[in-house]
C-alpha positions in Angstrom: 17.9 23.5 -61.2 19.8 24.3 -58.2 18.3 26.2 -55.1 20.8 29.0 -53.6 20.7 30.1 -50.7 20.6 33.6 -49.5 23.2 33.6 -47.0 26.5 33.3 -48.7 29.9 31.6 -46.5 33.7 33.4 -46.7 36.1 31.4 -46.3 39.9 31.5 -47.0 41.7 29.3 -49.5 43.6 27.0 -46.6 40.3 27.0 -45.2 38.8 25.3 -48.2 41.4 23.4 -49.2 41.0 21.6 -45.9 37.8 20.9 -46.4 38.5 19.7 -49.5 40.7 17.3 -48.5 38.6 16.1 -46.2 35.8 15.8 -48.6 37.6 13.5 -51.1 39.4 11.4 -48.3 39.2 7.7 -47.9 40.3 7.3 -44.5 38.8 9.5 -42.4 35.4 8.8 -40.9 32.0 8.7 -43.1 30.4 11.6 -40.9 33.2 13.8 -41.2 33.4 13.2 -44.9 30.0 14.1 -44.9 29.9 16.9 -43.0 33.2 18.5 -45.0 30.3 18.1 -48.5 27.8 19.4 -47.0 30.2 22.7 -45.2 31.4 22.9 -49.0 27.8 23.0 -50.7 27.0 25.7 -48.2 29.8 28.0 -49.1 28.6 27.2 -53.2 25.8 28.8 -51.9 23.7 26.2 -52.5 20.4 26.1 -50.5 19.6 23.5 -47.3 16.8 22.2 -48.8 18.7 21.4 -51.8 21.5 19.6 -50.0 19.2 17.3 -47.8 17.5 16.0 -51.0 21.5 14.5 -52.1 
């Protein structure tokens, strides 16, 4: 069952869609990969907790 978080993240499409991107690259660096799932969990609104057990 997934946590959610009370804060909630706006961001505008481009915005995503970068991250996005980023998320599902295969050339860019592992940490930034990372970073961009974890950036888009966040907006999801899905909690910390949750996304430090993944």
């Amino acid at each position: 069952m997934p946590v959610h978080s009370p804060f909630t993240v706006v961001w505008d499409e481009d915005q995503r869609a970068v991250l996005e991107q980023l998320a599902h690259s295969r050339t860019a660096p592992l940490r930034r990969i990372q970073r961009a799932q974890v950036a888009l969990a966040a907006a999801d609104g899905t909690a910390n907790a949750a996304i430090a057990r993944r």
